[in-house]
NUFIKOL-125868 format. One line per field, with one value per atom (N, C-alpha, C): y, z, x; atom name; residue number from 1; residue in three letters. Coordinates in nm, 2 decimals, m for minus. Layout:
// NUFIKOL-125868
v = [Y	...]
w = [Z	...]
u = [X	...]
name = [CA	...]
resi = [NUM	...]
resn = [ALA	...]
// end
This chain:
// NUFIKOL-125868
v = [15.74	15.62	15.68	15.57	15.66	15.60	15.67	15.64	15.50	15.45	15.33	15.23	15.23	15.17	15.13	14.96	14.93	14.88	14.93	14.87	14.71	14.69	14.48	14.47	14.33	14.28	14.26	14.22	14.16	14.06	14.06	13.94	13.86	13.72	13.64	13.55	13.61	13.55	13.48	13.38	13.29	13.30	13.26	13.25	13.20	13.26	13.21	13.04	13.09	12.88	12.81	12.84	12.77	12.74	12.85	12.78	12.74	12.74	12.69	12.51	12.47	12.35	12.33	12.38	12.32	12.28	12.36	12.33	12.22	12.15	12.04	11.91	11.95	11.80	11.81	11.90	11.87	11.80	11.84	11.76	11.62	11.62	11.49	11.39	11.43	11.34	11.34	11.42	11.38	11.33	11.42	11.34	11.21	11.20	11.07	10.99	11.00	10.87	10.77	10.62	10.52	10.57	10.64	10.62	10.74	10.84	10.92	10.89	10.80	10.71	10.58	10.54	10.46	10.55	10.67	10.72	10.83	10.85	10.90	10.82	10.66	10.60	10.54	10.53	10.48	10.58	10.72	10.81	10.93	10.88	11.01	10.92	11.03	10.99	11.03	10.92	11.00	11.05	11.05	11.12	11.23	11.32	11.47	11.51	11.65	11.74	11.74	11.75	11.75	11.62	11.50	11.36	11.34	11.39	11.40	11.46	11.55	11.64	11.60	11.55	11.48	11.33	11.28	11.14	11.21	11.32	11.34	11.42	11.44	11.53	11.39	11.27	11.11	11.06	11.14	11.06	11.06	11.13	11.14	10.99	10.92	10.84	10.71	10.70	10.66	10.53	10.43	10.32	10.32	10.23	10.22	10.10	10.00	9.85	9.83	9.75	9.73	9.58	9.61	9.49	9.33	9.27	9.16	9.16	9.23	9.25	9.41	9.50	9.66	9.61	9.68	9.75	9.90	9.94	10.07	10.16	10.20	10.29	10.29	10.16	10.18	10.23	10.21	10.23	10.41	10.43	10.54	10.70	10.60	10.69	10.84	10.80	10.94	11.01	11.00	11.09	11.14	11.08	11.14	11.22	11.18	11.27	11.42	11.38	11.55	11.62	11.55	11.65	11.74	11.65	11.70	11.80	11.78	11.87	11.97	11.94	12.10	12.17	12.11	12.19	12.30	12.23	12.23	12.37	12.36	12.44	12.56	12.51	12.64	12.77	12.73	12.75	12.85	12.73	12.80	12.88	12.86	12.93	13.09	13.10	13.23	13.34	13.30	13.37	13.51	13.55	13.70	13.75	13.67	13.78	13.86	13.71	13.78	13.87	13.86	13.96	14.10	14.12	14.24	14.26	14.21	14.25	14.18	14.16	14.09	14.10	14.02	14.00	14.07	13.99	14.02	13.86	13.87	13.76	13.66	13.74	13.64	13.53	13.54	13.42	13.32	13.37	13.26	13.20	13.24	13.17	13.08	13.15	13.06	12.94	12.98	12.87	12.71	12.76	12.69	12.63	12.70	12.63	12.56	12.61	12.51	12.34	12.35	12.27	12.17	12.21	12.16	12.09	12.18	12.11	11.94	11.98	11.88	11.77	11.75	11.65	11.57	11.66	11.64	11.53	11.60	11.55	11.47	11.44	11.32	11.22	11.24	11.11	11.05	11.11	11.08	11.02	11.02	10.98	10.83	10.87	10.73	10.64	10.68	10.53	10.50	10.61	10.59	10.45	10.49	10.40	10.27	10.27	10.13	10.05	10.15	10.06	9.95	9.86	9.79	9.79	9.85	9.89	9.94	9.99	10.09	10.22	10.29	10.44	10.51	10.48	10.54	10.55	10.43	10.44	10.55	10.55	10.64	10.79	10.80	10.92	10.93	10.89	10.88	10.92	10.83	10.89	11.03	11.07	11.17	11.29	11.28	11.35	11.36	11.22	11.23	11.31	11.30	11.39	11.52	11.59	11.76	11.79	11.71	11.70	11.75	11.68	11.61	11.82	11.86	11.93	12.08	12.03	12.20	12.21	12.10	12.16	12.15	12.07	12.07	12.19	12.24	12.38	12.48	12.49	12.69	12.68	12.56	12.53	12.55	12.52	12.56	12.67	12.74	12.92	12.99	12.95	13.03	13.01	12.92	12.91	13.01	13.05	13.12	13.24	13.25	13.43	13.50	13.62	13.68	13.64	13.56	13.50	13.57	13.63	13.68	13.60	13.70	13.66	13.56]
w = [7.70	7.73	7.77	7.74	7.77	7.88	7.92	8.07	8.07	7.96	7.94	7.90	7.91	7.88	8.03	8.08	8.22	8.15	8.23	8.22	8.23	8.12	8.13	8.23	8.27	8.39	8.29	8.37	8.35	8.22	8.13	7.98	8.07	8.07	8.04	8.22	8.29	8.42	8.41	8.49	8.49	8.63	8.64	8.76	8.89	8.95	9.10	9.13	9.07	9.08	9.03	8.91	8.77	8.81	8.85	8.88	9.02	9.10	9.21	9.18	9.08	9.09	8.98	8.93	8.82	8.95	9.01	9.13	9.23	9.24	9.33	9.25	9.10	9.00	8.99	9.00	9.01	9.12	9.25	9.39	9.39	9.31	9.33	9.20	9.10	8.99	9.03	9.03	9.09	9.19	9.33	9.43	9.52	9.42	9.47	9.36	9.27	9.20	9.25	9.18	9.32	9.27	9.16	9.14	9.28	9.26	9.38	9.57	9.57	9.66	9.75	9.64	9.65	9.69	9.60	9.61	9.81	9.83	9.93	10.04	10.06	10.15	10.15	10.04	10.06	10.07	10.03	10.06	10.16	10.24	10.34	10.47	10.53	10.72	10.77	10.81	10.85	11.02	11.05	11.20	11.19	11.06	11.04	10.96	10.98	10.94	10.80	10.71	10.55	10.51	10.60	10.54	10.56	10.67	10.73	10.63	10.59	10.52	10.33	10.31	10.17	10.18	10.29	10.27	10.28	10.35	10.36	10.25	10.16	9.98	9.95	9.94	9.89	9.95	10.07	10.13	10.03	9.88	9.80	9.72	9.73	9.68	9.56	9.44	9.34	9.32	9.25	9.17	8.99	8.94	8.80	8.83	8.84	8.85	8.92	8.93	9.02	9.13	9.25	9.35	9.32	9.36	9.34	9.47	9.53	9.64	9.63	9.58	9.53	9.33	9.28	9.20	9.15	9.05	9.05	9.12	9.12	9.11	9.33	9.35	9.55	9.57	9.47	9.58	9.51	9.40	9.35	9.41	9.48	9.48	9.62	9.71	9.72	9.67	9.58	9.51	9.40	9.35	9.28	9.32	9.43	9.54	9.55	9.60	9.63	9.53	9.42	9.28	9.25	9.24	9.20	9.34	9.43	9.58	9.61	9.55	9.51	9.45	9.31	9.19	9.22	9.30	9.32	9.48	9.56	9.65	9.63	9.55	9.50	9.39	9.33	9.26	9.32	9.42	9.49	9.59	9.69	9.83	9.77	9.74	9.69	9.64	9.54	9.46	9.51	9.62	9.66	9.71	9.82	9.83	9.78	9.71	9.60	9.51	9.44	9.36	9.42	9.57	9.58	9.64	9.69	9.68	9.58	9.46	9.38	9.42	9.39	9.42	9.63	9.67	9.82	9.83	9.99	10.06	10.09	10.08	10.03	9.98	9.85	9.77	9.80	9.92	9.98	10.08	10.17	10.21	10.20	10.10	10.00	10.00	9.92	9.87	9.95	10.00	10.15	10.22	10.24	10.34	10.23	10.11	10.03	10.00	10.00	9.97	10.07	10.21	10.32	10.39	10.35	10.34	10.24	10.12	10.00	10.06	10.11	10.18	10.24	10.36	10.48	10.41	10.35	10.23	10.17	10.12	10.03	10.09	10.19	10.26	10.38	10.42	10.48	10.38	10.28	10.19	10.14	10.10	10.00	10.12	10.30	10.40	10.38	10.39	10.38	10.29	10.14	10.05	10.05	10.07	10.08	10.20	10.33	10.41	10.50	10.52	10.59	10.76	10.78	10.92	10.99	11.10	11.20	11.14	11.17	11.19	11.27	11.38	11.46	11.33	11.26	11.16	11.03	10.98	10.86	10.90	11.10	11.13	11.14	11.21	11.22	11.09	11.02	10.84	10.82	10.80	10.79	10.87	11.01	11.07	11.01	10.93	10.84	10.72	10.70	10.55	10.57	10.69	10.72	10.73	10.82	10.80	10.68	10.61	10.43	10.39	10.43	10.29	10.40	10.55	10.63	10.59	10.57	10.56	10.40	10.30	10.16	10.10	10.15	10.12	10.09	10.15	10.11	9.97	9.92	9.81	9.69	9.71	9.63	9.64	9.79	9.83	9.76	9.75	9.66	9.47	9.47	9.33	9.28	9.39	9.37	9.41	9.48	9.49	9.34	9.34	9.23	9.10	9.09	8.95	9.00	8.90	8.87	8.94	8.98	9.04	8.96]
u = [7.91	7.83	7.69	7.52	7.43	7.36	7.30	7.27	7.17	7.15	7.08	7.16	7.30	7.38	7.44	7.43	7.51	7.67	7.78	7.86	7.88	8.00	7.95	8.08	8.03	8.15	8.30	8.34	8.48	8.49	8.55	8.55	8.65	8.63	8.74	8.67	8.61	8.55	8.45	8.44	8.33	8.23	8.10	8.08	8.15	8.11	8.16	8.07	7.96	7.92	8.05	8.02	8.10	8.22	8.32	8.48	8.51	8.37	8.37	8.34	8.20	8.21	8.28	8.37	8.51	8.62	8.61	8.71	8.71	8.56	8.55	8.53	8.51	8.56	8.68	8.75	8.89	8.94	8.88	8.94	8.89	8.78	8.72	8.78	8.79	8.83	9.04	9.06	9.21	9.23	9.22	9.28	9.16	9.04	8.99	9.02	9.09	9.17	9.19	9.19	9.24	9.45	9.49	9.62	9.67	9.58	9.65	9.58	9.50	9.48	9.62	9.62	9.75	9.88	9.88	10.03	9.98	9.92	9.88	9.90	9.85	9.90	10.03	10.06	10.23	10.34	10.33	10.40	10.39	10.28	10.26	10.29	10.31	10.30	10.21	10.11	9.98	9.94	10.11	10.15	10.23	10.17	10.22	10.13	10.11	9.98	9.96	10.17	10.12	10.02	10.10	10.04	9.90	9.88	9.71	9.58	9.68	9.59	9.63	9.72	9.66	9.63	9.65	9.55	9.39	9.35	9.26	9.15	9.27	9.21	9.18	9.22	9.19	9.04	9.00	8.84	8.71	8.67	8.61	8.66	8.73	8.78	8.70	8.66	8.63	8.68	8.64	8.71	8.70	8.76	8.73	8.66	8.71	8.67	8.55	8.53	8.35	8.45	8.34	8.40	8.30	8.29	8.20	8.09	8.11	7.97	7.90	8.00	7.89	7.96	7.87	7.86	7.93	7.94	8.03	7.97	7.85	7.75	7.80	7.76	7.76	7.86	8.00	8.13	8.12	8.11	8.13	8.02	7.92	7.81	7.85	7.93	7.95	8.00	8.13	8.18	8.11	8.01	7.89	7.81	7.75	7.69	7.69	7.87	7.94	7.94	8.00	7.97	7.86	7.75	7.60	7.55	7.60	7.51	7.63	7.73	7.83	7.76	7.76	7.74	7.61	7.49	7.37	7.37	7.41	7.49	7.55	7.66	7.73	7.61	7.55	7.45	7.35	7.28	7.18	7.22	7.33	7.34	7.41	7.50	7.58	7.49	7.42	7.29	7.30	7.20	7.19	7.24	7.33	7.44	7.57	7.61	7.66	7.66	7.56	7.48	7.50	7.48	7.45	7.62	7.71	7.88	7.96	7.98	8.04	8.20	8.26	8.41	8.46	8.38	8.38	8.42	8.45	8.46	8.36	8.22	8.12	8.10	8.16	8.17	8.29	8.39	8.53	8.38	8.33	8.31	8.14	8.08	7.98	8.03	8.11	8.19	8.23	8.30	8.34	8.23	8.13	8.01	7.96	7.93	7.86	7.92	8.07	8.08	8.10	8.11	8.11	8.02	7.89	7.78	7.69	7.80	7.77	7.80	7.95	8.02	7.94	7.89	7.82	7.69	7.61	7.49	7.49	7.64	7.65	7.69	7.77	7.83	7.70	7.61	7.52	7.39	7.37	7.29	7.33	7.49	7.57	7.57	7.56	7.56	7.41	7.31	7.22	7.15	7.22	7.13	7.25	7.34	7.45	7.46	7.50	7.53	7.40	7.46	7.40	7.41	7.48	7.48	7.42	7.40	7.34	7.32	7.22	7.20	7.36	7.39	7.49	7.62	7.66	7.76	7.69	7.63	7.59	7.59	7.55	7.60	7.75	7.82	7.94	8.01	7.96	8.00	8.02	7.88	7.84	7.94	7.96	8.08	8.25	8.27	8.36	8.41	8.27	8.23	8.28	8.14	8.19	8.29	8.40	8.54	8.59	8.56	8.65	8.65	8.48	8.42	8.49	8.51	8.58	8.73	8.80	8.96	8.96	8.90	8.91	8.79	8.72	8.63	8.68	8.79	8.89	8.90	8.95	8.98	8.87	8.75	8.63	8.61	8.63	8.61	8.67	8.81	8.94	8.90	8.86	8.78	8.69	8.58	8.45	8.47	8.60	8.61	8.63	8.58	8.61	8.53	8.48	8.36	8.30	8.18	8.04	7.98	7.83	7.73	7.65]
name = [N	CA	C	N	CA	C	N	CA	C	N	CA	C	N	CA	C	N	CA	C	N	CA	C	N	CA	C	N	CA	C	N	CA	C	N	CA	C	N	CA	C	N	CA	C	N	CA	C	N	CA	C	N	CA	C	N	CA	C	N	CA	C	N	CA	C	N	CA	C	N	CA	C	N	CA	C	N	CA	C	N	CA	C	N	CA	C	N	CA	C	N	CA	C	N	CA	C	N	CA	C	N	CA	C	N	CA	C	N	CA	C	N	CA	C	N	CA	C	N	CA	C	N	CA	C	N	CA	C	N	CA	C	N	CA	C	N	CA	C	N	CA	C	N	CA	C	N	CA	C	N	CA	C	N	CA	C	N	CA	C	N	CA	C	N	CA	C	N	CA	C	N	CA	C	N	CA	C	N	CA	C	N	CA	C	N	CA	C	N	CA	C	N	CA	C	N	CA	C	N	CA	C	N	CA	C	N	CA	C	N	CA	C	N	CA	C	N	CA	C	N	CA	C	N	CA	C	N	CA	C	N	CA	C	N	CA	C	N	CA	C	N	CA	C	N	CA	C	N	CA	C	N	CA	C	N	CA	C	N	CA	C	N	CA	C	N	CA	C	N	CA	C	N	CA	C	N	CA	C	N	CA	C	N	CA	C	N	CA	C	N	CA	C	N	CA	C	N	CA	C	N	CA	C	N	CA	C	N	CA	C	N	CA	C	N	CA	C	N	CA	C	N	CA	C	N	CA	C	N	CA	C	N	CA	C	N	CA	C	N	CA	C	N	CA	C	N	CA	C	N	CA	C	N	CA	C	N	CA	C	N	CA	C	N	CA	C	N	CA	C	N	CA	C	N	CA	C	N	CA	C	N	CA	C	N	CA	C	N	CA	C	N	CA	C	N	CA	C	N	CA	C	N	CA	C	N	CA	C	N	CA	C	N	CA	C	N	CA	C	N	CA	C	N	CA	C	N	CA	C	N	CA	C	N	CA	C	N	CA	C	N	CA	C	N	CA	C	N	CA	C	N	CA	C	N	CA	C	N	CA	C	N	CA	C	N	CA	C	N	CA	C	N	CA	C	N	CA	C	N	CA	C	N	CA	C	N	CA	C	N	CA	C	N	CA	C	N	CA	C	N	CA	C	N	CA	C	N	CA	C	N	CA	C	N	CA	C	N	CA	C	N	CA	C	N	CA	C	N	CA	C	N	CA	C	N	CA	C	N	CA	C	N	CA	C	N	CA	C	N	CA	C	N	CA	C	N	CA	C	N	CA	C	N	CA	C	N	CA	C	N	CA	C	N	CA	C]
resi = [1	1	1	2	2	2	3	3	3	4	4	4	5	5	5	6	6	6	7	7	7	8	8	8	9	9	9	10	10	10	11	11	11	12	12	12	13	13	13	14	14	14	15	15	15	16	16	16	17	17	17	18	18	18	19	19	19	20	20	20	21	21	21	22	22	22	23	23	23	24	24	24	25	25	25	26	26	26	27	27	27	28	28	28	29	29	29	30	30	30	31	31	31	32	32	32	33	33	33	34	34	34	35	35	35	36	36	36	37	37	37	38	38	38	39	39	39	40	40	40	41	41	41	42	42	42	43	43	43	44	44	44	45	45	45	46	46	46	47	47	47	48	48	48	49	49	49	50	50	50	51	51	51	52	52	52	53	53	53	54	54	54	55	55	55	56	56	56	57	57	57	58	58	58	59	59	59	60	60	60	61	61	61	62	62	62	63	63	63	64	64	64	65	65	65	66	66	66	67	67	67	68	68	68	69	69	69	70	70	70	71	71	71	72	72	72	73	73	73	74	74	74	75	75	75	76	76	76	77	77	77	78	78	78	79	79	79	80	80	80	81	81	81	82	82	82	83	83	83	84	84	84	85	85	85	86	86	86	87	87	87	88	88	88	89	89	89	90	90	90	91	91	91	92	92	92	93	93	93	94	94	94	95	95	95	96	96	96	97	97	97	98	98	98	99	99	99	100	100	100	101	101	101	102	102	102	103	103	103	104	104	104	105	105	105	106	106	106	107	107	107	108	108	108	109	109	109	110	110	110	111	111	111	112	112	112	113	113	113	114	114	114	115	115	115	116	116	116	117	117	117	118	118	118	119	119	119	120	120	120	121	121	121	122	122	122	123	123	123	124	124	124	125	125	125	126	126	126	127	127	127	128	128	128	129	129	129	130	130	130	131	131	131	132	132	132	133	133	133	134	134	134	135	135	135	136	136	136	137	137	137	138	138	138	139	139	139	140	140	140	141	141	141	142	142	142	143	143	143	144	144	144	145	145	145	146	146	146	147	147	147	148	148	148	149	149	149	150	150	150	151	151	151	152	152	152	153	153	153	154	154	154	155	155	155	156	156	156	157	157	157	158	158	158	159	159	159	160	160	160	161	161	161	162	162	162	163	163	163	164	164	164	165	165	165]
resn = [UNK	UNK	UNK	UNK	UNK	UNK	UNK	UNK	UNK	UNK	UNK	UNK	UNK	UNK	UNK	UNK	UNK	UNK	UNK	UNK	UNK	UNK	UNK	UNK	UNK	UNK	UNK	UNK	UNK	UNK	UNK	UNK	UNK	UNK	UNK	UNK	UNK	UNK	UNK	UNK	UNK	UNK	UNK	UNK	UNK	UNK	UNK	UNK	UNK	UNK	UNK	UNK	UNK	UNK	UNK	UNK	UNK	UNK	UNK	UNK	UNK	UNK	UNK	UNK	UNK	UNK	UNK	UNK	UNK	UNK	UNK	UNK	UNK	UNK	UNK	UNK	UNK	UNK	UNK	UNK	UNK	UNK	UNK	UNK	UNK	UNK	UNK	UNK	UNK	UNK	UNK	UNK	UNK	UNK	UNK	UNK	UNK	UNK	UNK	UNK	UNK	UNK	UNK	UNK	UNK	UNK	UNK	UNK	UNK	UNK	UNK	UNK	UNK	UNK	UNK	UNK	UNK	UNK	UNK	UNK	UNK	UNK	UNK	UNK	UNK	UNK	UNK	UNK	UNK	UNK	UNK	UNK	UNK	UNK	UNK	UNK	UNK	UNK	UNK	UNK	UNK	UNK	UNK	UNK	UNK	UNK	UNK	UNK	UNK	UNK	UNK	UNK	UNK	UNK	UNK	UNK	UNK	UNK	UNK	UNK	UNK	UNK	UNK	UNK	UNK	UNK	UNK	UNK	UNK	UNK	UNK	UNK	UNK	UNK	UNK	UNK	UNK	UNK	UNK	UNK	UNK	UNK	UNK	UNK	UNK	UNK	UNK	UNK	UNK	UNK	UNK	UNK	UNK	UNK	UNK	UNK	UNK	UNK	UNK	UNK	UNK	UNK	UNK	UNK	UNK	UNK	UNK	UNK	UNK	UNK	UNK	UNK	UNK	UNK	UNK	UNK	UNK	UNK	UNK	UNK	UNK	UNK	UNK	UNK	UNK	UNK	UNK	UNK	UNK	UNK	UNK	UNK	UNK	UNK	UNK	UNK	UNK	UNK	UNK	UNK	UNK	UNK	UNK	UNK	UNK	UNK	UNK	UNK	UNK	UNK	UNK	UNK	UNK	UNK	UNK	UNK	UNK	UNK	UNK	UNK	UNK	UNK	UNK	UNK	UNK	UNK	UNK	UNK	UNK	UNK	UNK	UNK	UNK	UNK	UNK	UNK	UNK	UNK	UNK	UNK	UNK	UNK	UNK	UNK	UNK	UNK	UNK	UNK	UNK	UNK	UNK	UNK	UNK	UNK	UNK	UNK	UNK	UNK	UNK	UNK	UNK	UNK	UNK	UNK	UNK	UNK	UNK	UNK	UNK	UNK	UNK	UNK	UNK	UNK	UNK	UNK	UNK	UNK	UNK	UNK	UNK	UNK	UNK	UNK	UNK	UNK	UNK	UNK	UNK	UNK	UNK	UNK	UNK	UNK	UNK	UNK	UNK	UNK	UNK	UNK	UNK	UNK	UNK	UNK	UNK	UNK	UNK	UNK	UNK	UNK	UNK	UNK	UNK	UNK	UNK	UNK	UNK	UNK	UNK	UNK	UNK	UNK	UNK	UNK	UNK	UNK	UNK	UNK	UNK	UNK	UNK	UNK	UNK	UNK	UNK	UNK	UNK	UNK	UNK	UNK	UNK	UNK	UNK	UNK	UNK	UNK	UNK	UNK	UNK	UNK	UNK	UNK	UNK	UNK	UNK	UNK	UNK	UNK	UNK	UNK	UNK	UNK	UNK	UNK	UNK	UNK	UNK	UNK	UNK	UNK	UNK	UNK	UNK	UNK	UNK	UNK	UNK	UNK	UNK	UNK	UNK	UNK	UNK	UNK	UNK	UNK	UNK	UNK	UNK	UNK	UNK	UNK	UNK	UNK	UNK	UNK	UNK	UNK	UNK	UNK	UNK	UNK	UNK	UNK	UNK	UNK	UNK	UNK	UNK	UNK	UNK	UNK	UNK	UNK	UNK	UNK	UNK	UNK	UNK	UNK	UNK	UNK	UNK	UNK	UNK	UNK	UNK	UNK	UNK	UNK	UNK	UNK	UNK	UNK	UNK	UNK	UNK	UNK	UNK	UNK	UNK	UNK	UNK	UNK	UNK	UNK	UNK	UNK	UNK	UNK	UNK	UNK	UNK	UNK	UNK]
// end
């Protein structure tokens, strides 16, 4: 091989953005389903940690149908939110340090904060432009959210470990 020649990465890997925000449309188009919504509150105990924690994969939660007081767009608008300020996150924050340790723990916890942050961003924005309530509630929200994006985050982390910079 000649010394102008870099070796190429790994065939068959994707970015660590890329299967990170593949990984948070997945959490968000599945377990904010209204079908796995439903199956969440009728089959869990939400006075045990398993039940706690998959009613709580369900808080990105979507509709098909539109209500007669929002629109699809209000009820749907966080889960759109998170998507777009993942995708956007995962994207931008990882960038240089990654680059310079590729397949480190880096990108677990990129990952993780990024998406924890999205939460946080989206759910504070979507009270922002809908609710009619108080400032105090849209924060409060917002505290929900970080929640949502700290115990459901490993999961976008474990995605983004190991993808290219």
């Amino acid at each position: 091989m000649a010394l102008t020649q870099r070796p190429r990465s790994v065939q068959g890997y994707g970015t660590a953005a890329g299967t990170g925000t593949l990984a948070a449309l997945i959490l968000v188009v599945v377990c904010g389903s209204p079908w796995y919504v439903r199956w969440a509150e009728a089959h869990t105990d939400p006075n045990s940690a398993g039940g706690w924690y998959l009613r709580l994969l369900a808080w990105p939660a979507w509709r098909v149908e539109s209500t007669p007081e929002h629109g699809v767009l209000a009820t749907d608008l966080r889960a759109i939110l998170l998507l777009l300020f993942a995708g956007a996150l995962l994207y931008l924050l990882p960038a240089g340090q990654v680059a310079r340790v590729p397949g480190s723990a880096s990108q677990f916890f990129s990952g993780w904060a990024a998406y924890t942050l999205a939460a946080a961003a989206a759910t504070l924005l979507a009270a922002l432009l809908t609710a009619d309530g108080p400032l105090l509630a849209a924060f409060e929200a917002t505290g929900t959210g970080a929640g949502y994006g700290f115990f459901a985050g490993w999961i976008v982390g474990l995605a983004s470990l190991g993808g290219r910079a």
